[in-house]
MDTraj code that builds the backbone (N, CA, C; nanometers):
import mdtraj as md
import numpy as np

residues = "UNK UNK UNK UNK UNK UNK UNK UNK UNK UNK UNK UNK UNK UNK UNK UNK UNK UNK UNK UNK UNK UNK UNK UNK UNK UNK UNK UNK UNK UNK UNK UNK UNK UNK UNK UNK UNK UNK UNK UNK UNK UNK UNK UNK UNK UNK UNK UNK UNK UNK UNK UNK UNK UNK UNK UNK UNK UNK UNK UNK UNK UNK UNK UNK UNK UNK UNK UNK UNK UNK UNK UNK UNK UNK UNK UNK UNK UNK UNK".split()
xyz = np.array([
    [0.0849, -0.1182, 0.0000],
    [0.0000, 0.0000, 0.0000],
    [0.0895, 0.1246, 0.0000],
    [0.0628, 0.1976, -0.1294],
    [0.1436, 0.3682, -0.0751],
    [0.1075, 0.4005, 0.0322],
    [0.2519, 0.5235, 0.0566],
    [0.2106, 0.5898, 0.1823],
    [0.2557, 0.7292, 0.1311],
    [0.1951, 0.8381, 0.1743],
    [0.2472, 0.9460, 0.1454],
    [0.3115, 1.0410, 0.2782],
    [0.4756, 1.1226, 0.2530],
    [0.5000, 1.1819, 0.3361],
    [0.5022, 1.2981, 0.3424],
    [0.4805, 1.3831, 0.5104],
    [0.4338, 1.4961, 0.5025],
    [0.5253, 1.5566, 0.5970],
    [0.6331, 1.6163, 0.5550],
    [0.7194, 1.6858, 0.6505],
    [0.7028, 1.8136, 0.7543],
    [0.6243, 1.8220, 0.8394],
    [0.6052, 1.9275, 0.9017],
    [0.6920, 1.9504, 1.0034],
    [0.8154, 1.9160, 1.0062],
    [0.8974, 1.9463, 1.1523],
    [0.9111, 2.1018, 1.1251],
    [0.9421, 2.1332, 1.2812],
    [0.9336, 2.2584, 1.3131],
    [0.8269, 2.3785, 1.3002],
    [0.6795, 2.3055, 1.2117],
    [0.5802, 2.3743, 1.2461],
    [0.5440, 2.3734, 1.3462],
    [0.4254, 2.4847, 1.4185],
    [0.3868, 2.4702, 1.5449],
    [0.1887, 2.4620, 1.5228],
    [0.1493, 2.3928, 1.6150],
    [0.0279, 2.4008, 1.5864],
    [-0.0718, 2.5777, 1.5127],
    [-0.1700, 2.5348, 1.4850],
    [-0.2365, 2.4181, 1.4390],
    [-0.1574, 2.3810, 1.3340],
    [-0.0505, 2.4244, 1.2510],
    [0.0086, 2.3934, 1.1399],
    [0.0459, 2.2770, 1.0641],
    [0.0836, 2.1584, 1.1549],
    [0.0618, 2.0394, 1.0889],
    [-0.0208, 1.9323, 1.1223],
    [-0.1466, 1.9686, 1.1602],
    [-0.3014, 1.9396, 1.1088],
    [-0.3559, 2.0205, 1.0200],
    [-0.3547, 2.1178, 0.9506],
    [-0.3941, 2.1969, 0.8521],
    [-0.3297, 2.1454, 0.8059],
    [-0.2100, 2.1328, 0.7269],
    [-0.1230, 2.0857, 0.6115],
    [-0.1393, 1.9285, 0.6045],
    [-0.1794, 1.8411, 0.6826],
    [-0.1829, 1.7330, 0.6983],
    [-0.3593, 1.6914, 0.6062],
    [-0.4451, 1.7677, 0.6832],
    [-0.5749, 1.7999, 0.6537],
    [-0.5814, 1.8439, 0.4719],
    [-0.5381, 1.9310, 0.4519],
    [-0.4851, 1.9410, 0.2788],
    [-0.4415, 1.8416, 0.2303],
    [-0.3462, 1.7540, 0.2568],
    [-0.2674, 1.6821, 0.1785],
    [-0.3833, 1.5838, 0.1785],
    [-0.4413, 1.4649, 0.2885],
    [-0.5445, 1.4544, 0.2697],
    [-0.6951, 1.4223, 0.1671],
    [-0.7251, 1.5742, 0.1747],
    [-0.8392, 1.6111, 0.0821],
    [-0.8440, 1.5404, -0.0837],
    [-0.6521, 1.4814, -0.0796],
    [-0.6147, 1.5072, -0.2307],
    [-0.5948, 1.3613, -0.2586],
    [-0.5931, 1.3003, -0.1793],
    [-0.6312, 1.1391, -0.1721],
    [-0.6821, 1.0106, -0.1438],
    [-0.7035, 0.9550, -0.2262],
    [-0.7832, 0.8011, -0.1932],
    [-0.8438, 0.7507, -0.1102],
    [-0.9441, 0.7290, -0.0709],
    [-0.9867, 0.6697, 0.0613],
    [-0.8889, 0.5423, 0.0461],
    [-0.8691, 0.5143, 0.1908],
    [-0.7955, 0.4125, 0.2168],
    [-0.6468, 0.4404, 0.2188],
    [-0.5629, 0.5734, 0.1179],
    [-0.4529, 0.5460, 0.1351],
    [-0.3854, 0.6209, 0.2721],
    [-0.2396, 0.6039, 0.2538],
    [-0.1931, 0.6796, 0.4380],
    [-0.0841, 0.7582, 0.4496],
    [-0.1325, 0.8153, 0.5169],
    [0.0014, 0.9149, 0.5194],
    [0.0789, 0.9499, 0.6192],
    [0.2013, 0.9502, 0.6086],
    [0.3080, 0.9347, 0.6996],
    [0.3144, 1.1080, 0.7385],
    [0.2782, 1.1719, 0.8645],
    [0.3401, 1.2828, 0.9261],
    [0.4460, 1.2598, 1.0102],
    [0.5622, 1.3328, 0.9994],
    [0.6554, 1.3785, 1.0496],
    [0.6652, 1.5455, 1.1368],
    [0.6810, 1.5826, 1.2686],
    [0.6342, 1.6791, 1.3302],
    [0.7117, 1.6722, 1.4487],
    [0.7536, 1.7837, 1.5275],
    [0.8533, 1.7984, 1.6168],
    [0.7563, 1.8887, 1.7222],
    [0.6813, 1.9128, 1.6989],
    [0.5557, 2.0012, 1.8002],
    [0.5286, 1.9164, 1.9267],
    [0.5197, 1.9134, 2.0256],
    [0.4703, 1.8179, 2.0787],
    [0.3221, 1.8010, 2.1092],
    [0.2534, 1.9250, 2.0384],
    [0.0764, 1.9180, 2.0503],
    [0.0235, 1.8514, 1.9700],
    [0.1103, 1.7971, 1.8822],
    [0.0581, 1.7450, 1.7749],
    [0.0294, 1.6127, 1.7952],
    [0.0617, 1.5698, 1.9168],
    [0.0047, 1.4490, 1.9680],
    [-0.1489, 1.4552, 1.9889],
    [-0.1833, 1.5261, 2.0608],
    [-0.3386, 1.5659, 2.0993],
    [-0.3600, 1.6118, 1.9723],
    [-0.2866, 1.6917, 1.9265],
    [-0.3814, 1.7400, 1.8084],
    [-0.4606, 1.6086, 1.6878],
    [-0.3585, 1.5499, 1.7118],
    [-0.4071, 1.4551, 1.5519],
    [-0.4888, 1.3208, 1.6467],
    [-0.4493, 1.2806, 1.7165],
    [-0.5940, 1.2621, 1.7756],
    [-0.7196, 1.2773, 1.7522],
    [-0.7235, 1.4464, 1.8326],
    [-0.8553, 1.4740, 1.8047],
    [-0.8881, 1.5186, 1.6729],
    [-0.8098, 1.5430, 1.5687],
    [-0.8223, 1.5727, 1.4117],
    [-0.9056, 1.4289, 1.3963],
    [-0.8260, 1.3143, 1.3875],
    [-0.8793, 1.1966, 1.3221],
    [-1.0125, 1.1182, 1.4220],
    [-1.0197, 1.1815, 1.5218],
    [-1.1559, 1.1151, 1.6076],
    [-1.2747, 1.2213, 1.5466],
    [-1.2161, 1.3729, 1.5163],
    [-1.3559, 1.4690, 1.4459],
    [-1.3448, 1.4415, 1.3299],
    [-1.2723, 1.4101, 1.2501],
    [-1.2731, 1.3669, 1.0917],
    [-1.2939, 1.2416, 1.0291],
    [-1.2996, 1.1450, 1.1213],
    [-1.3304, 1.0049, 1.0583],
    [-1.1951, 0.8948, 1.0299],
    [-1.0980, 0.9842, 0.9994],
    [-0.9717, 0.9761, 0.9491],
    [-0.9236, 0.8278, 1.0785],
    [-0.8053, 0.7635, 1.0508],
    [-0.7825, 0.6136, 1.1159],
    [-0.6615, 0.7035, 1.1864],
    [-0.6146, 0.7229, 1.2835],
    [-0.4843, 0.7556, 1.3343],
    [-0.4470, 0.6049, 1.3370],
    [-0.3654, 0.5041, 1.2490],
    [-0.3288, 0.3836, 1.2554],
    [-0.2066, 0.3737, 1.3606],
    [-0.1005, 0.4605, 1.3542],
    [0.0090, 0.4623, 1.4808],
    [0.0502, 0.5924, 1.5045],
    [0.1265, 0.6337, 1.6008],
    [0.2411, 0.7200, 1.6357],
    [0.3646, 0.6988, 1.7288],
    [0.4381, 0.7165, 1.6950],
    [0.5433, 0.7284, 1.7654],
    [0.6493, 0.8303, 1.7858],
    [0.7621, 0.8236, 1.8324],
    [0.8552, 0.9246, 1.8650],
    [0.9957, 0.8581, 1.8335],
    [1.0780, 0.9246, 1.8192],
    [1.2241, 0.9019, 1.8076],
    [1.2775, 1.0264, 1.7736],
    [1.3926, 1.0123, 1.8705],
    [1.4940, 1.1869, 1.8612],
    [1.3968, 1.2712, 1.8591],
    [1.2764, 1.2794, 1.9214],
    [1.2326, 1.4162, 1.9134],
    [1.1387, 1.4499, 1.8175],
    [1.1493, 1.3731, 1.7312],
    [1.0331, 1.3830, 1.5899],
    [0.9672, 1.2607, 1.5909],
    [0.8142, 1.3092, 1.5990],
    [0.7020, 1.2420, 1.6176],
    [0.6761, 1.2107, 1.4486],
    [0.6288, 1.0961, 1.4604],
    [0.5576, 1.0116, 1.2985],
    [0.4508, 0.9473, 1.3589],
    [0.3267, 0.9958, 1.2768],
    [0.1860, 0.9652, 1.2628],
    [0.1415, 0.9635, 1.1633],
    [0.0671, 0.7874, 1.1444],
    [0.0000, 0.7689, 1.0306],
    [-0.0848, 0.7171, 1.0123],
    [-0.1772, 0.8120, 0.9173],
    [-0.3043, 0.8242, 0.9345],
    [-0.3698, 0.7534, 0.7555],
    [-0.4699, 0.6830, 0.8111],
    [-0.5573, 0.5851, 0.6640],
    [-0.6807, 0.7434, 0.6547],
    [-0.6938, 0.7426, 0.5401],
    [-0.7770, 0.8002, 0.5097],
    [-0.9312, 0.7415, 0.5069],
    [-1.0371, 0.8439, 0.5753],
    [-1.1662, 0.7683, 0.6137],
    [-1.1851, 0.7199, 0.4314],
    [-1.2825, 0.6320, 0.4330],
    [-1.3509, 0.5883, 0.3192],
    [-1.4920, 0.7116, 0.3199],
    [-1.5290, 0.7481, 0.1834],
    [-1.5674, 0.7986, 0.1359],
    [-1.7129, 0.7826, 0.1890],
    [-1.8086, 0.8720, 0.2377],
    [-1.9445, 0.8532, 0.2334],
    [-2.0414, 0.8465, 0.1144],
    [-2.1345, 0.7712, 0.0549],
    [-2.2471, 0.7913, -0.0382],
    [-2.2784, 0.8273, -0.0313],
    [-2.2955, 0.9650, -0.1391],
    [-2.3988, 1.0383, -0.1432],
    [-2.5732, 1.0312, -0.1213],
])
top = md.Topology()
chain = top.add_chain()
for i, resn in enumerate(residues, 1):
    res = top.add_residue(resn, chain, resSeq=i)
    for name in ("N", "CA", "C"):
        top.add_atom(name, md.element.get_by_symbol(name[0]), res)
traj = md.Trajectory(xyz[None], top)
């Protein structure tokens, strides 16, 4: 399965949930995307991004300081 990556280190909130949220919009239900982020709100943040958006937070973790979270994109609702 692709994954797509989204470099946000050194943004600070809300900044990489907005940019994360864009990138997003622009793909596949089902596919995932790898964030990269050094914020440390961005823990809570994407959380609660993917519990109000539908979106899968599938993992996160940490190493050196830079957090990676990746997120499946919700499947599409019928119109």
């Amino acid at each position: 399965m692709s994954e797509t990556l989204l470099d946000v280190k050194g943004l600070n909130c809300p900044l990489p949930v907005l940019r994360a949220n864009k990138v997003l919009r622009g793909m596949a239900a089902g596919e995932r995307l790898r964030v990269l982020a050094t914020d440390r709100a961005a823990v809570s943040d994407f959380q609660a991004f993917c519990r109000e958006t539908g979106h899968a937070l599938v993992a996160w973790s940490e190493d050196g300081g830079v957090l990676s979270f990746v997120i499946r994109k919700r499947e599409e609702k019928p119109e």
